[in-house]
PyMOL Python script that loads the backbone (N, CA, C, O; Angstrom):
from pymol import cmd

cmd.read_pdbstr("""\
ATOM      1  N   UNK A   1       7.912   7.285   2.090  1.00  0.00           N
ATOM      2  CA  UNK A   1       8.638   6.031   2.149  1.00  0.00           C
ATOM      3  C   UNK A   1       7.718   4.918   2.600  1.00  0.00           C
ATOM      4  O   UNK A   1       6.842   5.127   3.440  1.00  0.00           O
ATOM      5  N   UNK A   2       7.956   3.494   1.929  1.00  0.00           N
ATOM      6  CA  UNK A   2       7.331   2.584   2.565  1.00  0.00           C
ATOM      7  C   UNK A   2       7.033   2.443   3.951  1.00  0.00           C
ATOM      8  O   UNK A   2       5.951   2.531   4.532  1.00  0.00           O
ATOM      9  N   UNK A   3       8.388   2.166   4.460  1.00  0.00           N
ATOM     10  CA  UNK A   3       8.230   1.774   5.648  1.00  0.00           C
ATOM     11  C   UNK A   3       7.486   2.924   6.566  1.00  0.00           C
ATOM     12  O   UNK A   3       7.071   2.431   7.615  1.00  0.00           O
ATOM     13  N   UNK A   4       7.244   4.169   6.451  1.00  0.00           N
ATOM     14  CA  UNK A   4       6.410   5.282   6.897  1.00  0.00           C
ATOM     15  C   UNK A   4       4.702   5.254   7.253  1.00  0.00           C
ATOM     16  O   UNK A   4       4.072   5.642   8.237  1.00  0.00           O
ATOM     17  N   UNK A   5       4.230   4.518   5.792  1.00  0.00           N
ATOM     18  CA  UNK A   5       3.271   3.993   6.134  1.00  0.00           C
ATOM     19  C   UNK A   5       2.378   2.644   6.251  1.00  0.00           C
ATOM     20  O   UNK A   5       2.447   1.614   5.581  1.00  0.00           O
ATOM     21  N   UNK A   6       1.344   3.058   7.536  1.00  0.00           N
ATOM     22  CA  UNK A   6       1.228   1.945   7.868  1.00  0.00           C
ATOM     23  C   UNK A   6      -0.363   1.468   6.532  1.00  0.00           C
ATOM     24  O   UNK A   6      -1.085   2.026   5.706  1.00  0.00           O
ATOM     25  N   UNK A   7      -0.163   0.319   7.041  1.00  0.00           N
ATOM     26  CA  UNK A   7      -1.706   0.054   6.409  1.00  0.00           C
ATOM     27  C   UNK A   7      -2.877  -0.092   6.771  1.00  0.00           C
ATOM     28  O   UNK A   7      -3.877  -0.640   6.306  1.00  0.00           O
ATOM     29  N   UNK A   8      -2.471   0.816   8.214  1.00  0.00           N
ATOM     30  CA  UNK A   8      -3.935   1.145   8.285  1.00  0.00           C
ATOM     31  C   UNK A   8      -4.404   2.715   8.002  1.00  0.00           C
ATOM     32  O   UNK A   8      -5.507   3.205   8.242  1.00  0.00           O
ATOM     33  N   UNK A   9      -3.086   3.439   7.343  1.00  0.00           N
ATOM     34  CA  UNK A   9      -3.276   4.563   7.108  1.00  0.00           C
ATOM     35  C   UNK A   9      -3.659   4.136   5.716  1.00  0.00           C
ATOM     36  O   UNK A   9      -3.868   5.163   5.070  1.00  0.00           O
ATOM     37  N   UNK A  10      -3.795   3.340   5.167  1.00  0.00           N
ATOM     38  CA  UNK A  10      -3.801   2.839   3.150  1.00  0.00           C
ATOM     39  C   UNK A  10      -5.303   3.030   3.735  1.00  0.00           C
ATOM     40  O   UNK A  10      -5.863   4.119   3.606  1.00  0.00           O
ATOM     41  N   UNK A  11      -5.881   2.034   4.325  1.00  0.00           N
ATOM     42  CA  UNK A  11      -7.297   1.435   4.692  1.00  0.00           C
ATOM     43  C   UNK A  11      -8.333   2.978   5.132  1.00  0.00           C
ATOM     44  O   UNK A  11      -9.457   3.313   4.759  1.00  0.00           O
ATOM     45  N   UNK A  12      -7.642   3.434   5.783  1.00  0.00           N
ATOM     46  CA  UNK A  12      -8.346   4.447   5.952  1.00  0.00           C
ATOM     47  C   UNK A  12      -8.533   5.773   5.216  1.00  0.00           C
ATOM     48  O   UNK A  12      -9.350   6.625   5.565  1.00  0.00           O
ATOM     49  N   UNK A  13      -7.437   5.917   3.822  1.00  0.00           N
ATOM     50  CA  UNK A  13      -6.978   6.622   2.843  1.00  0.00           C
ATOM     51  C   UNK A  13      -8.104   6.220   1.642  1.00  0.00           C
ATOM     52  O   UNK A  13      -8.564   6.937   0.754  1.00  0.00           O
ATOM     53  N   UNK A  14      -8.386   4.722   1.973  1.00  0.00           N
ATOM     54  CA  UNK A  14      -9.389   4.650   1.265  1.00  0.00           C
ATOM     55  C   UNK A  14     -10.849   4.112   1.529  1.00  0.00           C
ATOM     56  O   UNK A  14     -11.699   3.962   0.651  1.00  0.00           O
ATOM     57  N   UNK A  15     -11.009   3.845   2.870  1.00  0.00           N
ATOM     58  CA  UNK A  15     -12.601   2.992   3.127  1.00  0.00           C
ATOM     59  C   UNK A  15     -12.981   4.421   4.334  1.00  0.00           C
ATOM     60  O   UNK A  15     -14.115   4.656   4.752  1.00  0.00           O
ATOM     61  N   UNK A  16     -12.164   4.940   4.576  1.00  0.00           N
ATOM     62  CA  UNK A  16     -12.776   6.074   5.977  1.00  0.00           C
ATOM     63  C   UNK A  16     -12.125   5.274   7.183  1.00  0.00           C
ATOM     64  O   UNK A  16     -11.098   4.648   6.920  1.00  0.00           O
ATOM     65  N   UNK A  17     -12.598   5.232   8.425  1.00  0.00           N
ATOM     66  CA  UNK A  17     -12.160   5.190   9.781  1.00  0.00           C
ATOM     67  C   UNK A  17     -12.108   3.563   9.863  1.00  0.00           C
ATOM     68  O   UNK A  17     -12.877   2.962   9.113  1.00  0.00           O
ATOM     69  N   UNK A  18     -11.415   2.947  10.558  1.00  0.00           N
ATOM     70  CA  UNK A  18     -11.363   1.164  10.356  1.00  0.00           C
ATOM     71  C   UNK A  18     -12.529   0.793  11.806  1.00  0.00           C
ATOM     72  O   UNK A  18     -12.368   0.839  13.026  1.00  0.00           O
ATOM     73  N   UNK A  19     -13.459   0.505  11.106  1.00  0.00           N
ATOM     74  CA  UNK A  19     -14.510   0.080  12.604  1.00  0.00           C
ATOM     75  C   UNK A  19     -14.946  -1.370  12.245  1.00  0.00           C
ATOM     76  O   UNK A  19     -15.573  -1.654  11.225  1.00  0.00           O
ATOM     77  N   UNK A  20     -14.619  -2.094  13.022  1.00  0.00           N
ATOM     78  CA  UNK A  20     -15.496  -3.547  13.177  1.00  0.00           C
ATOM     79  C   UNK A  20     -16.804  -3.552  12.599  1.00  0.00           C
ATOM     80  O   UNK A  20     -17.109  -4.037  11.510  1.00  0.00           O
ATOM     81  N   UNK A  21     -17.700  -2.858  13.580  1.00  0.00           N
ATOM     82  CA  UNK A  21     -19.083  -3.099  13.382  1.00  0.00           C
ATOM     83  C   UNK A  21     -19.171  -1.774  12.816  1.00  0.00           C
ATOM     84  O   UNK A  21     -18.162  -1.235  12.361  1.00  0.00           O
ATOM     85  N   UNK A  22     -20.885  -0.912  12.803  1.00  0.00           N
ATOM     86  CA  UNK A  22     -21.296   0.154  12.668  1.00  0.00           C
ATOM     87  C   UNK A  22     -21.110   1.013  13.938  1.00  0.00           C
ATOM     88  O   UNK A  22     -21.041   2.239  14.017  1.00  0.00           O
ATOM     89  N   UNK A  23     -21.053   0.199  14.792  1.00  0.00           N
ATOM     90  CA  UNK A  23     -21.290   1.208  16.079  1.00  0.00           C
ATOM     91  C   UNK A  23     -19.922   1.139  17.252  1.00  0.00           C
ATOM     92  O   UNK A  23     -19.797   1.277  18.469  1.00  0.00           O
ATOM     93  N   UNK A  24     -18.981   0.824  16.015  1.00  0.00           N
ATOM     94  CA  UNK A  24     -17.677   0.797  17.259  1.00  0.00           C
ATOM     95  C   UNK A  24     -16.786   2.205  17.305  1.00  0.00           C
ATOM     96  O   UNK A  24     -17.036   3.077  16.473  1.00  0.00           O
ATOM     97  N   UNK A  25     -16.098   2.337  17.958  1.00  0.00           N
ATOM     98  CA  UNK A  25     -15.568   4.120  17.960  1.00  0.00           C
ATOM     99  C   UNK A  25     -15.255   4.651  16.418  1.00  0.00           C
ATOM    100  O   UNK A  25     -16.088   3.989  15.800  1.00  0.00           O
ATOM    101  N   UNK A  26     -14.788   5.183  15.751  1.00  0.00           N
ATOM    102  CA  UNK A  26     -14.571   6.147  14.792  1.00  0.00           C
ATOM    103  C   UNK A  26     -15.718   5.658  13.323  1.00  0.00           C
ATOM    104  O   UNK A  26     -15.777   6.203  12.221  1.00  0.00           O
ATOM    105  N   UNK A  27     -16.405   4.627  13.767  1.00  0.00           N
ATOM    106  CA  UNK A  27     -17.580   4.572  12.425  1.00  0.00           C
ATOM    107  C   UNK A  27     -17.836   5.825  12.107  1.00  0.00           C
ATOM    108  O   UNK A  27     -17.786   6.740  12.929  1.00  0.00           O
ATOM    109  N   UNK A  28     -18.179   5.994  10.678  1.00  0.00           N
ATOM    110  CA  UNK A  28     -19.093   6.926  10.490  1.00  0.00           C
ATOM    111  C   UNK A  28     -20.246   6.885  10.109  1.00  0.00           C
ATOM    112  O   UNK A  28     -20.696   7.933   9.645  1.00  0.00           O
ATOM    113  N   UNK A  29     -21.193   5.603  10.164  1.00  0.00           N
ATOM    114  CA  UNK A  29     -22.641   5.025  10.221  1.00  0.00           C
ATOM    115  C   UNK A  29     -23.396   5.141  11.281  1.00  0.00           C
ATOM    116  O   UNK A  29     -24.567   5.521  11.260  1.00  0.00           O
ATOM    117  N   UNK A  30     -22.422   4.648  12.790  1.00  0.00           N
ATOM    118  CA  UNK A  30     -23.613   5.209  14.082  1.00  0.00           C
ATOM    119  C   UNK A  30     -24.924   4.811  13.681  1.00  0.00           C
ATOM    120  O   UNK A  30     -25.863   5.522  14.040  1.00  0.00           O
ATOM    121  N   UNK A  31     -25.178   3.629  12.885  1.00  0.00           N
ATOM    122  CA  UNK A  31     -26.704   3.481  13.158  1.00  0.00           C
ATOM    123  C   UNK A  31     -27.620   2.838  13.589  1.00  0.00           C
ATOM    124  O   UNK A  31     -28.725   2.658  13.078  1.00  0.00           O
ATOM    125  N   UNK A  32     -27.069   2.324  14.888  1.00  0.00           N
ATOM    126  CA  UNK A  32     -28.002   1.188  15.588  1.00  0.00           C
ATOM    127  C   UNK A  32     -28.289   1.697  16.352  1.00  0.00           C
ATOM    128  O   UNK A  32     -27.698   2.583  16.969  1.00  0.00           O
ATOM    129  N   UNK A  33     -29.426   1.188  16.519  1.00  0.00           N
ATOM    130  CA  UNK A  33     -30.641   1.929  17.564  1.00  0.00           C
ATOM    131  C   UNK A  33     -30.385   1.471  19.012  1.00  0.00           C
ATOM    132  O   UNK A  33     -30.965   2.073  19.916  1.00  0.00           O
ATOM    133  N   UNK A  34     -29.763   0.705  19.226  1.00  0.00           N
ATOM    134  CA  UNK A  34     -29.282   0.106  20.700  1.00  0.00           C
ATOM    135  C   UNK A  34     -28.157   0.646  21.499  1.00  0.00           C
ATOM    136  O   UNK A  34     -27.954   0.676  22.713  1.00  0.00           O
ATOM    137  N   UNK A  35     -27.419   1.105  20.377  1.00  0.00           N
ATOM    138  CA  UNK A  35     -26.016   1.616  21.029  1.00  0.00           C
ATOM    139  C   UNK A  35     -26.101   1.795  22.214  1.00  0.00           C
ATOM    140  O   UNK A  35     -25.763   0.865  22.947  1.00  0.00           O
ATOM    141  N   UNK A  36     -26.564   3.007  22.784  1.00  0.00           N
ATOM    142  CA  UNK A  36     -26.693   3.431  24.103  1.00  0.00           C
ATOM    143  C   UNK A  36     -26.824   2.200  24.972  1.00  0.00           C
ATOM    144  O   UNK A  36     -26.250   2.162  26.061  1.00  0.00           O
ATOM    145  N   UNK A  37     -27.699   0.995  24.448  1.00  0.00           N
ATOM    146  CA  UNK A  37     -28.272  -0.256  26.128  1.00  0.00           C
ATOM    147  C   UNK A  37     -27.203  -0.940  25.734  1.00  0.00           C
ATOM    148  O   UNK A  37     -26.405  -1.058  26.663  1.00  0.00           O
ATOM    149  N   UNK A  38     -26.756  -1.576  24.477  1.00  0.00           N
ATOM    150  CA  UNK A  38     -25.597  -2.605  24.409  1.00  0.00           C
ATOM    151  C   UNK A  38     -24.753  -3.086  24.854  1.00  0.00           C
ATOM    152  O   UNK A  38     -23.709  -2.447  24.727  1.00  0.00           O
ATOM    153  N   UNK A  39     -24.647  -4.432  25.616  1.00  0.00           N
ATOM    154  CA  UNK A  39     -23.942  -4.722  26.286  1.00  0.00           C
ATOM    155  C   UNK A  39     -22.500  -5.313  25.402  1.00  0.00           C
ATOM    156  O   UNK A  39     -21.439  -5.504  25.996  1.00  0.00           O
ATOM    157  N   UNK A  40     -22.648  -5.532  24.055  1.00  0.00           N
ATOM    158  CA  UNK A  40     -21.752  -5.391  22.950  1.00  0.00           C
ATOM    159  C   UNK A  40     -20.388  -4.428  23.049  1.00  0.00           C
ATOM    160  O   UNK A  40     -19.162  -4.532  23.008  1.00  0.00           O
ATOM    161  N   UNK A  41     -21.419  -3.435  23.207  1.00  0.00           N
ATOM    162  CA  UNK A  41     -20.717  -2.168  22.608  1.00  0.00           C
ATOM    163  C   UNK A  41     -18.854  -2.239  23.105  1.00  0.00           C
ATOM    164  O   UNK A  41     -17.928  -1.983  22.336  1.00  0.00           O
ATOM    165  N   UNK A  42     -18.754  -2.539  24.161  1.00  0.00           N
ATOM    166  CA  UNK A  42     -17.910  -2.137  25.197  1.00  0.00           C
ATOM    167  C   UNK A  42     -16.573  -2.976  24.561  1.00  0.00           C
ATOM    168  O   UNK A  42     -15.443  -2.546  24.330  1.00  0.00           O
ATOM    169  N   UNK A  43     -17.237  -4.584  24.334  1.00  0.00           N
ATOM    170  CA  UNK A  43     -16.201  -5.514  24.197  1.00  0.00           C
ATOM    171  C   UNK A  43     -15.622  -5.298  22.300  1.00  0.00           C
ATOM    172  O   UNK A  43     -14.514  -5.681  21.924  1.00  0.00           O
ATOM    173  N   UNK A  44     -16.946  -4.436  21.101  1.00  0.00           N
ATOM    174  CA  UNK A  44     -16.388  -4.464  20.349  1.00  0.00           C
ATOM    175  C   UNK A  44     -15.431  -3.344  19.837  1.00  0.00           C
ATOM    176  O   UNK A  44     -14.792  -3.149  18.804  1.00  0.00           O
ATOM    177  N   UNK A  45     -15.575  -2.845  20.748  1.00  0.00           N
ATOM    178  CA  UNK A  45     -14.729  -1.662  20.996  1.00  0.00           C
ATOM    179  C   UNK A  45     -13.211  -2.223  21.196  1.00  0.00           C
ATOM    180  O   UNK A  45     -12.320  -1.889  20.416  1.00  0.00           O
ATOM    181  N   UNK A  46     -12.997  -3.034  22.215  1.00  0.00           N
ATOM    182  CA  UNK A  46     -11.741  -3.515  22.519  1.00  0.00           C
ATOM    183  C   UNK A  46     -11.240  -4.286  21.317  1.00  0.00           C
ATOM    184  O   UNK A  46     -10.123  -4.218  20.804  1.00  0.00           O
ATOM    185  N   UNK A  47     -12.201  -4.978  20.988  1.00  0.00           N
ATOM    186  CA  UNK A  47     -11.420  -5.506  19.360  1.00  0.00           C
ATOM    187  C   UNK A  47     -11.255  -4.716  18.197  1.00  0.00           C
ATOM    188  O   UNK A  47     -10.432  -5.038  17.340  1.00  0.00           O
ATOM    189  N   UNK A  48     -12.000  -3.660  18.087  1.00  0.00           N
ATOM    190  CA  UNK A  48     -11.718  -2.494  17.008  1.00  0.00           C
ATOM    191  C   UNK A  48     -10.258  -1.725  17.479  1.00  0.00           C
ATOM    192  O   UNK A  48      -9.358  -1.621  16.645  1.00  0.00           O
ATOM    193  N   UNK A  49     -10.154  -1.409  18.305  1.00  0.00           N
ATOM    194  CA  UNK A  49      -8.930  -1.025  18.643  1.00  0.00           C
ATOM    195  C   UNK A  49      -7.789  -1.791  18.586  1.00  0.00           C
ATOM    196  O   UNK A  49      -6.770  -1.202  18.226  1.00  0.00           O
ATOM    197  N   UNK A  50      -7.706  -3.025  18.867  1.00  0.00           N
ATOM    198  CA  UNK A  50      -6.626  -4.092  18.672  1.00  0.00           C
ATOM    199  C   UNK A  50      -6.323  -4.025  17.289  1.00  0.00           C
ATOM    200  O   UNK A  50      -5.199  -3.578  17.063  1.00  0.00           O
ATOM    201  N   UNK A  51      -7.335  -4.494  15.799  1.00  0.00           N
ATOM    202  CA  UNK A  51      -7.588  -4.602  15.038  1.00  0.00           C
ATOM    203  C   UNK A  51      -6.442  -3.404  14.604  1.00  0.00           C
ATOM    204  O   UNK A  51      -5.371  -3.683  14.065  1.00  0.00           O
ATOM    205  N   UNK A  52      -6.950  -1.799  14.999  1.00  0.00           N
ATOM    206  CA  UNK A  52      -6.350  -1.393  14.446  1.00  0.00           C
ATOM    207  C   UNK A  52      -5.050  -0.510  14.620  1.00  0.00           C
ATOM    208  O   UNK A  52      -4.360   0.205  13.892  1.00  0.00           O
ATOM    209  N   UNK A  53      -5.054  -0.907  15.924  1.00  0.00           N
ATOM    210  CA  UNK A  53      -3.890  -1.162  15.904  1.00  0.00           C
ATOM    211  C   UNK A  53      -2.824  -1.747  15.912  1.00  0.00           C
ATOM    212  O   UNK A  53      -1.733  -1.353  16.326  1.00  0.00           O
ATOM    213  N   UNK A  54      -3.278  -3.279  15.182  1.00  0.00           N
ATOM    214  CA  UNK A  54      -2.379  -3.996  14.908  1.00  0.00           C
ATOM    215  C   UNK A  54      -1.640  -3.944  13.499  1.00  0.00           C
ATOM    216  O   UNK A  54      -0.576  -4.426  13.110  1.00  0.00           O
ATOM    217  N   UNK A  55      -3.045  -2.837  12.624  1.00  0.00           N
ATOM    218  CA  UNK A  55      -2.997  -2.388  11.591  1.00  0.00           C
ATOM    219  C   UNK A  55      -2.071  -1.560  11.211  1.00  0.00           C
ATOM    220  O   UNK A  55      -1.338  -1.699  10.232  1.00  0.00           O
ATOM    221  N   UNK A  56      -2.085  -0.470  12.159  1.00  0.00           N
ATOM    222  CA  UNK A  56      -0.716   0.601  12.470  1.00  0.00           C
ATOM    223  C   UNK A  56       0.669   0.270  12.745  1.00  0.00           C
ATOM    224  O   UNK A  56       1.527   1.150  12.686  1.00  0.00           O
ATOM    225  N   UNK A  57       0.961  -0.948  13.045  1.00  0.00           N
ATOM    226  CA  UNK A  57       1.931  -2.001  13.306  1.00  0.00           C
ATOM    227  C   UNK A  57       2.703  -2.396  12.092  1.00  0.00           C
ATOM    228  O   UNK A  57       3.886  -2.736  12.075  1.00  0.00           O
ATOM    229  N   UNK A  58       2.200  -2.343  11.470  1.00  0.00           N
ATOM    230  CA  UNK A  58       2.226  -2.941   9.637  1.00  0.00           C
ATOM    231  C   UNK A  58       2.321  -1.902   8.480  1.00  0.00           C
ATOM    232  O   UNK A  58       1.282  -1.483   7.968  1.00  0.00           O
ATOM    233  N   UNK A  59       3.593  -1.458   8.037  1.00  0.00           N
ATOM    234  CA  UNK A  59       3.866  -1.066   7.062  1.00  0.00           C
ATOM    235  C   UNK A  59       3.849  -1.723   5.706  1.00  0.00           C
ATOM    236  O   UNK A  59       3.939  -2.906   5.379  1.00  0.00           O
ATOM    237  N   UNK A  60       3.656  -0.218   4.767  1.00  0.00           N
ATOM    238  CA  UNK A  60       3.874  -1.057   3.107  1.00  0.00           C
ATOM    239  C   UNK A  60       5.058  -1.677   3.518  1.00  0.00           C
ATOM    240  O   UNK A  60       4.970  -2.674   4.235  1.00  0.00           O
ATOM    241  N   UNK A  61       6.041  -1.292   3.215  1.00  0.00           N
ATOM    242  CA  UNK A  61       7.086  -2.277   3.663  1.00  0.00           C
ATOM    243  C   UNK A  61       7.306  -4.004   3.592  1.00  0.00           C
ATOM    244  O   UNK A  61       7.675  -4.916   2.852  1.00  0.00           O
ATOM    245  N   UNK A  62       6.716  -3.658   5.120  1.00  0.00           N
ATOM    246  CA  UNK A  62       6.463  -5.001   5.472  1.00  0.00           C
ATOM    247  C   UNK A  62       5.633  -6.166   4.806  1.00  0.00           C
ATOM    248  O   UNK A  62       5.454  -7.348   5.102  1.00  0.00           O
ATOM    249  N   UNK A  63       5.223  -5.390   3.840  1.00  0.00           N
ATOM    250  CA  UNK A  63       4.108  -5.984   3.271  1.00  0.00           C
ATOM    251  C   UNK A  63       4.188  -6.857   1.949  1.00  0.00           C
ATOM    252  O   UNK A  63       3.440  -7.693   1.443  1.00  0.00           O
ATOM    253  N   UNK A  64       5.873  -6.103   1.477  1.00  0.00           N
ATOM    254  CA  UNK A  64       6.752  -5.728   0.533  1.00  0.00           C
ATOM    255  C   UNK A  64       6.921  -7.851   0.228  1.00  0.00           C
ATOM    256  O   UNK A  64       7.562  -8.533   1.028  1.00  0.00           O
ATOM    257  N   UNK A  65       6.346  -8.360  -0.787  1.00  0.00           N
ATOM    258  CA  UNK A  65       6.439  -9.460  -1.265  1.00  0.00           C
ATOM    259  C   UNK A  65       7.985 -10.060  -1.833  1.00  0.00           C
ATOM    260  O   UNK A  65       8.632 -11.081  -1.601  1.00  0.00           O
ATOM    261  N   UNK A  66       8.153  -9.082  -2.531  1.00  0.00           N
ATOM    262  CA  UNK A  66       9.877  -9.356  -2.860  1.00  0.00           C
ATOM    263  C   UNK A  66      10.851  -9.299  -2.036  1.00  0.00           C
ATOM    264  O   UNK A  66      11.978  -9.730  -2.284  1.00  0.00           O
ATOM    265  N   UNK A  67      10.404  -8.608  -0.682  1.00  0.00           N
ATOM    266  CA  UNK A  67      11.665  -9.075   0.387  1.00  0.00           C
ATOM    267  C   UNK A  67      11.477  -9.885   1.146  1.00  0.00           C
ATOM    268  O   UNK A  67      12.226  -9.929   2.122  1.00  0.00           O
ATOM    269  N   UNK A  68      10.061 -11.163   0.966  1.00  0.00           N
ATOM    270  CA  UNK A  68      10.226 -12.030   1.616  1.00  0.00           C
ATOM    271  C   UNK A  68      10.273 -13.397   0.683  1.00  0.00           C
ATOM    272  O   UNK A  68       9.328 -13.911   0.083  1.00  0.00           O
ATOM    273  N   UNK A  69      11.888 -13.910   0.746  1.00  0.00           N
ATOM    274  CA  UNK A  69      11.688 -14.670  -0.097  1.00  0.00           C
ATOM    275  C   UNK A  69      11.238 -16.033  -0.127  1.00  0.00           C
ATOM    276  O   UNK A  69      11.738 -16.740  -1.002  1.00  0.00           O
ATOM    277  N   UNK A  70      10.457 -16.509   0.594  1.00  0.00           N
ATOM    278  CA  UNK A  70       9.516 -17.792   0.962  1.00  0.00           C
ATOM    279  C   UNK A  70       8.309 -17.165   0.423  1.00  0.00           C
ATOM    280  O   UNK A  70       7.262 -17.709   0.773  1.00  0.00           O
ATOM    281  N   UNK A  71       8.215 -16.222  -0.292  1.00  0.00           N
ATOM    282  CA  UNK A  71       6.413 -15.756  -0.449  1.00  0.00           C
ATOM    283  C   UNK A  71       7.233 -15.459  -2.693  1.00  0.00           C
ATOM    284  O   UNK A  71       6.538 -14.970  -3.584  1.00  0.00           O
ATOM    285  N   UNK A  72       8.391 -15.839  -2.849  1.00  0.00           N
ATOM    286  CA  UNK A  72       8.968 -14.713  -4.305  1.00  0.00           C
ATOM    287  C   UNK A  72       8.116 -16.349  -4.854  1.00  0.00           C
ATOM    288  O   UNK A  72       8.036 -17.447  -4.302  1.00  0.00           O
ATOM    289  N   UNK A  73       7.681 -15.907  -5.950  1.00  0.00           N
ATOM    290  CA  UNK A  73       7.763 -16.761  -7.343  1.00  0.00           C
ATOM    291  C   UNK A  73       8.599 -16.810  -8.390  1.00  0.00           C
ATOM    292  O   UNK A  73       8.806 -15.765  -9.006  1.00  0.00           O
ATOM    293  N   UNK A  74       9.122 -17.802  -8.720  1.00  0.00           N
ATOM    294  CA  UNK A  74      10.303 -17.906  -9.406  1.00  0.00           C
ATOM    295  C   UNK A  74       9.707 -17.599 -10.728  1.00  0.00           C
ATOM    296  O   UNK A  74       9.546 -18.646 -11.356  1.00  0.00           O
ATOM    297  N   UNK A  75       9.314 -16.533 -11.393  1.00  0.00           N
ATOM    298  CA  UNK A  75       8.177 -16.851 -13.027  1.00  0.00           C
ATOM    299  C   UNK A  75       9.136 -17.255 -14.077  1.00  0.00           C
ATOM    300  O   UNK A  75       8.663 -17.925 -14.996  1.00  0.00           O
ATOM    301  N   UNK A  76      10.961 -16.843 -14.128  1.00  0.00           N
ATOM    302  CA  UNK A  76      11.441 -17.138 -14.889  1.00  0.00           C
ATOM    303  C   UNK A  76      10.948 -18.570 -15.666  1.00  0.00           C
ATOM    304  O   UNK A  76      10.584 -18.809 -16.817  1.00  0.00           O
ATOM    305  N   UNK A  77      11.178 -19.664 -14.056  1.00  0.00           N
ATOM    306  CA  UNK A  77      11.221 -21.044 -13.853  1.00  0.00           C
ATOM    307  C   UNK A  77      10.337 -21.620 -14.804  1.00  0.00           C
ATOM    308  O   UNK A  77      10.578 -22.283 -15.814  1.00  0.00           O
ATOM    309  N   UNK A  78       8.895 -21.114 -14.116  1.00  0.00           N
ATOM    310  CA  UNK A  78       7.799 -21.449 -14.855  1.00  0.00           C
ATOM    311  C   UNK A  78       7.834 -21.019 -16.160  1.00  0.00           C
ATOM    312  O   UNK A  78       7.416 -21.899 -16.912  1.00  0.00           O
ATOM    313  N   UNK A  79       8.145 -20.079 -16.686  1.00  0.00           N
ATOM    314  CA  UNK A  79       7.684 -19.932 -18.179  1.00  0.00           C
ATOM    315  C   UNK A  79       8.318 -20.068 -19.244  1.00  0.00           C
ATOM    316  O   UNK A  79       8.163 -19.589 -20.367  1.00  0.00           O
ATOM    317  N   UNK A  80       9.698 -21.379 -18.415  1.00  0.00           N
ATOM    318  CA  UNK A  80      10.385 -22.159 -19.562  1.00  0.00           C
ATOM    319  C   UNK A  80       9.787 -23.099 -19.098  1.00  0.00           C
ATOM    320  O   UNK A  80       9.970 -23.796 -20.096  1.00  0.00           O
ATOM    321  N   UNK A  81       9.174 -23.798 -18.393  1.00  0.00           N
ATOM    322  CA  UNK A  81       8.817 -25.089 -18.009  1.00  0.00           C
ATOM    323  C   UNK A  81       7.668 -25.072 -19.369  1.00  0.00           C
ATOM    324  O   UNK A  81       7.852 -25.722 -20.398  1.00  0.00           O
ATOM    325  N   UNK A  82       6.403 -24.135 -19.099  1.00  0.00           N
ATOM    326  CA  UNK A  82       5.519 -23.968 -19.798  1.00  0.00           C
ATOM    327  C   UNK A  82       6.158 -23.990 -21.329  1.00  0.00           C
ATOM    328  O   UNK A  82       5.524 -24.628 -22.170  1.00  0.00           O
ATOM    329  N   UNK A  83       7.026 -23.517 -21.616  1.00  0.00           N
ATOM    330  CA  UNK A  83       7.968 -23.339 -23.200  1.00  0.00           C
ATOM    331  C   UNK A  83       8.417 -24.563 -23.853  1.00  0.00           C
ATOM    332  O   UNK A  83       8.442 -24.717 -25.074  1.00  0.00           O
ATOM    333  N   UNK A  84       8.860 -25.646 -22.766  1.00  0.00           N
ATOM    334  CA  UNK A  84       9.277 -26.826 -23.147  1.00  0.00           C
ATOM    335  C   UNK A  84       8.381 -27.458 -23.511  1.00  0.00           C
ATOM    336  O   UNK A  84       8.593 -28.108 -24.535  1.00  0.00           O
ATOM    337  N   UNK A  85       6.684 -27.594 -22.732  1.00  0.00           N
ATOM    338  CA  UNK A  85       5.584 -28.425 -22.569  1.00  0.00           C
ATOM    339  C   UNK A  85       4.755 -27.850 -23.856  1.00  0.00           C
ATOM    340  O   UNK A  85       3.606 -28.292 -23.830  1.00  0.00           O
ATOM    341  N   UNK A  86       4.992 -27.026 -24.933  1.00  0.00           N
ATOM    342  CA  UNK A  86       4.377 -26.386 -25.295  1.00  0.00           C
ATOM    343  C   UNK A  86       4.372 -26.794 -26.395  1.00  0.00           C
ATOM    344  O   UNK A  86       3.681 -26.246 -27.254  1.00  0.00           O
TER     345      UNK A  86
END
""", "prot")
cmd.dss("prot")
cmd.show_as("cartoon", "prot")
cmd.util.cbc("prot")
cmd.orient("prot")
């Protein structure tokens, strides 16, 4: 069901683990040579995690264009407009 999944399960279904940088928790690159001294490391960590779990927050669903109708396009509209002008 839509609402079941999130999109950060889509993202990760298809790119691998959701990491900011290379060297933030679940990368699977790990390849900077600094990691260990980085004074980085710590804070991009806290935003990789927000990130994704703000990601996990967010279902197809929600994502779902036709149930929000301030986002629908009317195409009927347009493609008599275009029919008349034509």
């Amino acid at each position: 069901r839509h609402d079941e999944i999130s999109i950060a399960a889509v993202i990760e279904a298809m790119d691998g683990p959701i990491a900011i940088t290379d060297c933030a928790e679940g990368s699977t690159h790990q390849s900077c040579n600094i990691e260990g001294i980085c004074p980085l490391s710590t804070g991009w960590n806290k935003v990789n995690h927000a990130v994704k779990h703000a990601l996990e927050e967010v279902s197809l669903a929600d994502m779902n264009i036709a149930q929000s109708p301030a986002l629908t396009v009317d195409l009927t509209a347009k493609k008599t407009a275009s029919a008349a002008g034509a």
